[in-house]
C-alpha positions as CSV (number, residue, x, y, z in Angstrom):
1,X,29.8,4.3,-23.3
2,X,26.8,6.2,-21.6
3,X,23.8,4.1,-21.1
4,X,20.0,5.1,-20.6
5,X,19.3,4.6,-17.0
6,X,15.3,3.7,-18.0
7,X,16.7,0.6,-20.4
8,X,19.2,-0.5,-17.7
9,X,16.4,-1.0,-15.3
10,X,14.2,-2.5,-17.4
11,X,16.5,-5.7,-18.4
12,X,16.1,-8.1,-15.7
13,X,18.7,-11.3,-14.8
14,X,18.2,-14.5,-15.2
15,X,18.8,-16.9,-12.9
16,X,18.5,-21.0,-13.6
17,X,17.8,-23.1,-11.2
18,X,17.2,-26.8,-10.5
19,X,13.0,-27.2,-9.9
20,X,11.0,-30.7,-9.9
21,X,13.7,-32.3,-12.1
22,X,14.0,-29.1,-14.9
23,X,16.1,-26.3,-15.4
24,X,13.7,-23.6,-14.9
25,X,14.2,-19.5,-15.3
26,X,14.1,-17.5,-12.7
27,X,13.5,-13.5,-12.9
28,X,16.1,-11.3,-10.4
29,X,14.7,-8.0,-9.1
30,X,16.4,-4.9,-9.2
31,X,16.8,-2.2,-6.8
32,X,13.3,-0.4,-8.1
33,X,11.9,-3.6,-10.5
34,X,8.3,-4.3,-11.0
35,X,7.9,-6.7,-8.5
36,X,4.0,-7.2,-9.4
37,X,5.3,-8.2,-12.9
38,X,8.0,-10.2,-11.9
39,X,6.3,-12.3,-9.5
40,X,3.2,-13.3,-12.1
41,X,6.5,-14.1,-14.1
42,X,7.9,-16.1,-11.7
43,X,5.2,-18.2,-11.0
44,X,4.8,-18.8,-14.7
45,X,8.1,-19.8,-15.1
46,X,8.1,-22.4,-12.4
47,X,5.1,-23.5,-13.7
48,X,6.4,-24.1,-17.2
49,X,3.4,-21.7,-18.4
50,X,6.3,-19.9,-20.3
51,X,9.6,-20.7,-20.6
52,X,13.0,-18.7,-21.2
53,X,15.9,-20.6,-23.0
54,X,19.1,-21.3,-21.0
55,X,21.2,-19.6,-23.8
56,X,19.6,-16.1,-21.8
57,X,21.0,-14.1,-19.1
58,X,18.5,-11.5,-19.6
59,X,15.2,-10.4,-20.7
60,X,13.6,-7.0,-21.5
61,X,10.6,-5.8,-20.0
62,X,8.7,-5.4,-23.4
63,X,9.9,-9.6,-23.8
64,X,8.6,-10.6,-20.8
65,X,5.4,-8.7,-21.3
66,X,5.0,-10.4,-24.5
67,X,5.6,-13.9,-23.3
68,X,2.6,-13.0,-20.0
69,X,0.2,-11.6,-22.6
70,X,0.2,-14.7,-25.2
71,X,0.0,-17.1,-22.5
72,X,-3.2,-14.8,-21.1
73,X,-4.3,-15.5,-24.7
74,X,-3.7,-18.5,-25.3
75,X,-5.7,-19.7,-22.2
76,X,-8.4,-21.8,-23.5
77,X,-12.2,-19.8,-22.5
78,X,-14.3,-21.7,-20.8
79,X,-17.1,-23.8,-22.4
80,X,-20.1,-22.2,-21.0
81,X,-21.5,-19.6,-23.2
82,X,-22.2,-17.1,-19.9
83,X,-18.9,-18.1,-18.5
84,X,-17.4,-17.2,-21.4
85,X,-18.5,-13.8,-22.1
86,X,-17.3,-13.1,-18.4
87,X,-14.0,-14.6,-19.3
88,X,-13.4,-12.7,-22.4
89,X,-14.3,-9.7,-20.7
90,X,-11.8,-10.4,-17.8
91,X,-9.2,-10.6,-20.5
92,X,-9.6,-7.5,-22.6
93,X,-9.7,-6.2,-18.9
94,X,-6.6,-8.1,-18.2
95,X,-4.9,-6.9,-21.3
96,X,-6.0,-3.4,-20.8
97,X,-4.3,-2.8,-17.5
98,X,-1.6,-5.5,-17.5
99,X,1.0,-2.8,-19.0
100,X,0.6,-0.7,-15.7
101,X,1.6,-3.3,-13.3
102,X,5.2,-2.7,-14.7
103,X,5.1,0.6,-13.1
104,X,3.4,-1.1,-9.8
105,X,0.6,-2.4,-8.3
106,X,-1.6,-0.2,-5.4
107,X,-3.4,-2.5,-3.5
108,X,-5.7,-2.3,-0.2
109,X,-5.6,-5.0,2.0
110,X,-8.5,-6.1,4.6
111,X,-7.6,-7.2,8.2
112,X,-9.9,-10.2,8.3
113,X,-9.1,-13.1,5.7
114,X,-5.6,-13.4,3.4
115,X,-7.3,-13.3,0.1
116,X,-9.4,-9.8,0.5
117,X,-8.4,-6.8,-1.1
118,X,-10.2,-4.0,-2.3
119,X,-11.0,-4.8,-6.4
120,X,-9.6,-2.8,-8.5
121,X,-9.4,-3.4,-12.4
122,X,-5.5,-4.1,-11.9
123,X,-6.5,-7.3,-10.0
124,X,-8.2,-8.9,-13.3
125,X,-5.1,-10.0,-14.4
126,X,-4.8,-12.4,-11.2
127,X,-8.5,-13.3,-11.8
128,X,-7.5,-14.5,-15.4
129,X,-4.0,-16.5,-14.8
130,X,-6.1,-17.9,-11.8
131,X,-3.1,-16.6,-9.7
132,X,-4.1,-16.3,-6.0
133,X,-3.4,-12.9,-4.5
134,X,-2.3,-13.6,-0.4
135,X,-1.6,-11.2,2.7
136,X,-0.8,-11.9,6.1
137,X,-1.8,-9.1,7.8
138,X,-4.6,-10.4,9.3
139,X,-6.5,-9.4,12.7
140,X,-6.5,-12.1,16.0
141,X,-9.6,-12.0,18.0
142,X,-7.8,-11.7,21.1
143,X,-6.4,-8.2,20.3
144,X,-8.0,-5.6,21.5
145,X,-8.2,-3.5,17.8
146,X,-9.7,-6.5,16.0
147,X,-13.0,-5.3,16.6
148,X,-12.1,-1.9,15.1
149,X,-10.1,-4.3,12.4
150,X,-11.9,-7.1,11.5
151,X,-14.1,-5.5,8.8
152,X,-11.9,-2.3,7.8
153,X,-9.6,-1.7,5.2
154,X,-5.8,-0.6,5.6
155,X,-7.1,3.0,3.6
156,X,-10.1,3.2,5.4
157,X,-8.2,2.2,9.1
158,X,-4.9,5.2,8.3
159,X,-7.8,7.7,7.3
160,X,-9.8,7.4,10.6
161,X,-6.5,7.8,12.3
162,X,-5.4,10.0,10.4
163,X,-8.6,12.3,10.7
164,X,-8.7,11.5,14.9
165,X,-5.1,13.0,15.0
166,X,-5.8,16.1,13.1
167,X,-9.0,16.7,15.5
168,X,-7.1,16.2,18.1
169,X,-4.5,18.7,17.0
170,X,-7.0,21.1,15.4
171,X,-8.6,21.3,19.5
172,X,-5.0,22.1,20.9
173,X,-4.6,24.9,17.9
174,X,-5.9,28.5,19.6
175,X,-8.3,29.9,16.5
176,X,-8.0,33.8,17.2
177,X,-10.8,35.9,17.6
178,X,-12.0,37.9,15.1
179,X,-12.2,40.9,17.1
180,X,-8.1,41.0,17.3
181,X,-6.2,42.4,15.1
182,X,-4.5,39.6,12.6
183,X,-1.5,41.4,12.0
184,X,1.7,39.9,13.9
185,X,4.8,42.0,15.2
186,X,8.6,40.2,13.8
187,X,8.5,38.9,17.6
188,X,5.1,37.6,17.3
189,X,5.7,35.4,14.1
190,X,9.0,34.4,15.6
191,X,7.7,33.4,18.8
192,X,4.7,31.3,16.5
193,X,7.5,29.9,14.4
194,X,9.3,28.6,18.1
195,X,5.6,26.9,18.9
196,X,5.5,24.8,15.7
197,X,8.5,23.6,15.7
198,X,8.3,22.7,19.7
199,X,4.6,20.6,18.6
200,X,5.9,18.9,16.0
201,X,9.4,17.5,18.1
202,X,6.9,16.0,20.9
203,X,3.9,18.0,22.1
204,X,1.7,15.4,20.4
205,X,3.1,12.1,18.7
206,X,4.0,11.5,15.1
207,X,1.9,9.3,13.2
208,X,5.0,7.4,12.4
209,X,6.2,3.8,13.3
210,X,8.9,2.7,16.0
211,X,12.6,2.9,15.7
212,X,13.6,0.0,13.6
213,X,10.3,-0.3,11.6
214,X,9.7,1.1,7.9
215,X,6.7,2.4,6.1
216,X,6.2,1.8,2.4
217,X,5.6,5.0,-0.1
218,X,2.2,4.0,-0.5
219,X,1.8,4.4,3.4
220,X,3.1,7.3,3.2
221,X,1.1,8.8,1.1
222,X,-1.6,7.3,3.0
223,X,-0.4,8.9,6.5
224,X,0.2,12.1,5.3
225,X,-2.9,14.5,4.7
226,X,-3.4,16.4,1.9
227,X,-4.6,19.7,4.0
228,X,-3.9,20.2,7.5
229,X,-6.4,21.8,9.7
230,X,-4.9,25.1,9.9
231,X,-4.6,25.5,5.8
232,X,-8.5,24.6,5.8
233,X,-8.9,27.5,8.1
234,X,-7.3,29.8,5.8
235,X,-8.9,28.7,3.4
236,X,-11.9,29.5,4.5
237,X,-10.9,32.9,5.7
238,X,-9.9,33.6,1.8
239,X,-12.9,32.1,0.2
240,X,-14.4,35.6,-0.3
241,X,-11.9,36.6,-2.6
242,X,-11.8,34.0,-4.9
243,X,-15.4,33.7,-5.5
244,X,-17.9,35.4,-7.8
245,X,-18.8,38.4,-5.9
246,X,-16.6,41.0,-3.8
247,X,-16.0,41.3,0.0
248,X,-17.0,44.3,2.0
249,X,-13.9,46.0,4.0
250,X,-15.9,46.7,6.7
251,X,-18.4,43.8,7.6
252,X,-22.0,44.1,9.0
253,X,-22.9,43.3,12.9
254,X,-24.9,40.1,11.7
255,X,-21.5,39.0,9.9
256,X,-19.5,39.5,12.7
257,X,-21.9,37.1,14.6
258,X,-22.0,34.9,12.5
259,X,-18.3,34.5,12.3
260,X,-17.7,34.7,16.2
261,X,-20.6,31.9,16.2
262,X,-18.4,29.8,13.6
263,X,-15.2,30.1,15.5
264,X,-16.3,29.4,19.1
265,X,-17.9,26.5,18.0
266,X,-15.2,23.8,17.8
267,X,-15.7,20.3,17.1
268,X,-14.9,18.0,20.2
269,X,-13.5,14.9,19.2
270,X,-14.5,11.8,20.8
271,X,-12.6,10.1,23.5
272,X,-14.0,6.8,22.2
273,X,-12.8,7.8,19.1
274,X,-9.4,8.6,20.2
275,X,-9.0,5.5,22.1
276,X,-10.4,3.8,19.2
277,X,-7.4,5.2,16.5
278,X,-4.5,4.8,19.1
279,X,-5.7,1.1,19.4
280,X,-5.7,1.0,15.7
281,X,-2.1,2.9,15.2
282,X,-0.9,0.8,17.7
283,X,-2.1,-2.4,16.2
284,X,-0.5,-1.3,12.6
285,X,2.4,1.0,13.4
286,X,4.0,-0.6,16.4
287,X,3.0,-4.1,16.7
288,X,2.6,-5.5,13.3
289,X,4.3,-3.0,11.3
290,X,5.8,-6.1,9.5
291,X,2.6,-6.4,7.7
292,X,2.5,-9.8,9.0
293,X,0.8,-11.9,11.8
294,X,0.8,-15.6,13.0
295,X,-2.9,-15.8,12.2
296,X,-2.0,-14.5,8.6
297,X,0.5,-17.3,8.5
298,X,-2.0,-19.6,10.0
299,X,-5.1,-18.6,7.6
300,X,-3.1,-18.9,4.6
301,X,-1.5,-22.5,5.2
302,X,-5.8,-23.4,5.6
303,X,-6.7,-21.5,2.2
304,X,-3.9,-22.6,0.1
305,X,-3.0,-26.6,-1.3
306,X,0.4,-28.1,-1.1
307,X,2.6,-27.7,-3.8
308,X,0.5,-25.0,-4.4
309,X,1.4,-21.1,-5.5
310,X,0.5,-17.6,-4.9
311,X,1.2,-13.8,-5.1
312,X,2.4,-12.7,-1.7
313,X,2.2,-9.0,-1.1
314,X,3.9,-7.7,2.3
315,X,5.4,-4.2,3.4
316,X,4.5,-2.7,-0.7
317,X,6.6,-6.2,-2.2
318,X,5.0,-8.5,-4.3
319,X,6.8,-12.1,-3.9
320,X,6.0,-15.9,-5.3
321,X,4.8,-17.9,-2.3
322,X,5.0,-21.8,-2.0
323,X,3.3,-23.9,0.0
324,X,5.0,-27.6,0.9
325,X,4.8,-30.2,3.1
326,X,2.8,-27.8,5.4
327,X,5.4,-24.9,5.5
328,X,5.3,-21.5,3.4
329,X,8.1,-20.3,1.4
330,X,9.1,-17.1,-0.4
331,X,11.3,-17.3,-3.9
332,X,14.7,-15.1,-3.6
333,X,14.9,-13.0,-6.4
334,X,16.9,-10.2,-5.4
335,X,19.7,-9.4,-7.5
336,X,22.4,-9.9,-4.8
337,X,21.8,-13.5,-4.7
338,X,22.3,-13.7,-8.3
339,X,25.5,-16.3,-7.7
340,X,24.5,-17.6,-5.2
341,X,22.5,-21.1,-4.5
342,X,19.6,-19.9,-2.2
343,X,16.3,-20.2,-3.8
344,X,13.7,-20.4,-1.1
345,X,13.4,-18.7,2.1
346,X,10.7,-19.5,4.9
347,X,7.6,-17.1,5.3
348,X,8.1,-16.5,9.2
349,X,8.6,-13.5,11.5
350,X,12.4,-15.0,11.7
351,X,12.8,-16.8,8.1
352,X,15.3,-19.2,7.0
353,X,16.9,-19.6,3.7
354,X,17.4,-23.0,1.7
């Protein structure tokens, strides 16, 4: 009997567990699950928001969708008239997007307080279930990048990086001069081909992590430009041809200068700005590439009650987070410990289970 792959992944276990006195249901994640979607769920669940019978061992993804979206409408609005035009619009928001957040959630965390991420229309559905939305990689005074930190985005720090490394690059990249002939011998393209390959093993360092750390897609993406200098230059050098009108084979003296002008003039790239996106790579790529800190753990015990829940995003995972009796926990919902008793685990850079 051949299954389809898509309807596989979109059943999700069930796992019951003993919570306050009750039997409540508790979603498992899958090896690719919506974990934005699944941790909403959760916290509803423990809640007692919604509920899942017993008699269940799974649930579709189109169920659980229903179940979120008649609690988001059953919510009572709120009795002030101008509050409650805001609230109904935050709903058919809500509602609009809530569908996507199956296939994921792309959010942009800021290094200065656990609770600040970029808005996005996604992020309506936590404004309407009143559904904090926490992460712990936060900035400490005492480093040396939280000046460069403090007020910046993770998009807006990986593209300043990002752009200082290709500088840098593009100033170690010979531009040839127009004068020389731009055809290459076999040898020549051979020898260029040798070149590459030696800059990109070592001559200048990847914008990658340390051995033993990982990078989420989404960083990925993030980290890796679109255009590299040297396709920007070609593009340049072909822009003639694709435009409107037609380019002479033999160009004029004033063009000539004007094109030895363009290529001796090279940007310099800052050394303050060099220093200031190593500090910064450092700071995310090698000593907090665990997306979390002690002052995240710190800021978020302040900002959130006991007994208390949350969304915790960390390393491009969404998970239900639990404060109690002063400590932070993290719900276990992946799929191996499906059998087994462990339900909590302890937010920490060493965590514990229970």
């Amino acid at each position: 009997l051949l299954l389809d792959l898509s309807v596989v992944l979109s059943m999700y276990r069930l796992k019951f567990i003993d919570y306050l006195g009750d039997k409540v249901a508790v979603l498992m994640q899958n090896v690719n699950g919506p974990c934005p979607l699944l941790a909403i769920s959760n916290i509803l669940l423990l809640t007692q928001s919604i509920s899942i019978h017993e008699d269940n061992a799974v649930i579709s993804e189109e169920q659980l969708e229903a179940l979120v979206t008649a609690h988001i409408l059953a919510r009572p609005p709120p009795t002030d008239p101008k509050l409650k035009e805001t609230y109904t619009q935050a709903v058919e928001d809500a509602l609009t997007v809530f569908p996507h957040i199956a296939q994921g959630l792309d959010v942009n965390p800021y290094f200065d307080c656990p609770d600040h991420f970029e808005y996005t229309p996604e992020l309506a559905v936590f404004d309407v279930l009143q559904l904090p939305l926490y992460h712990g990689w936060i900035s400490e005074s005492s480093e040396p990048a939280h000046s460069l930190l403090v007020h910046t985005s993770y998009n807006e720090a990986i593209s300043k990086v990002v752009a200082s490394r290709e500088a840098s690059l593009s100033e170690h990249t010979p531009v040839p001069s127009p004068t020389q002939s731009t055809a290459l011998s076999i040898e020549e393209s051979e020898a260029g081909a040798d070149s590459s390959s030696e800059l990109n093993n070592g001559s200048l360092p990847p914008l990658v992590p340390k051995r033993g750390s990982s990078l989420s897609p989404s960083q990925s993406s993030m980290m890796t430009p679109t255009k590299s200098n040297l396709d920007v230059l070609k593009e340049d050098s072909l822009v003639g041809t694709k435009g409107k009108g037609k380019v002479s084979p033999h160009p004029s003296s004033n063009e000539k200068e004007t094109k030895e002008t363009s290529h001796s003039a090279q940007p310099l790239v800052s050394p303050l700005a060099i220093h200031d996106a190593d500090l910064m790579a450092r700071w995310l790529l090698d000593d907090h590439s665990t997306q979390l800190t002690f002052e995240g753990m710190v800021q978020i015990n302040k900002v959130m009650g006991s007994n208390k829940f949350a969304v915790f995003y960390r390393n491009n995972h969404f998970s239900v987070l639990r404060k109690h009796e002063g400590m932070l926990f993290l719900l276990v919902t992946d799929e191996g410990y499906l059998k087994n008793n462990i339900v909590w685990e302890t937010l920490s850079v060493r965590p514990s289970f229970f």
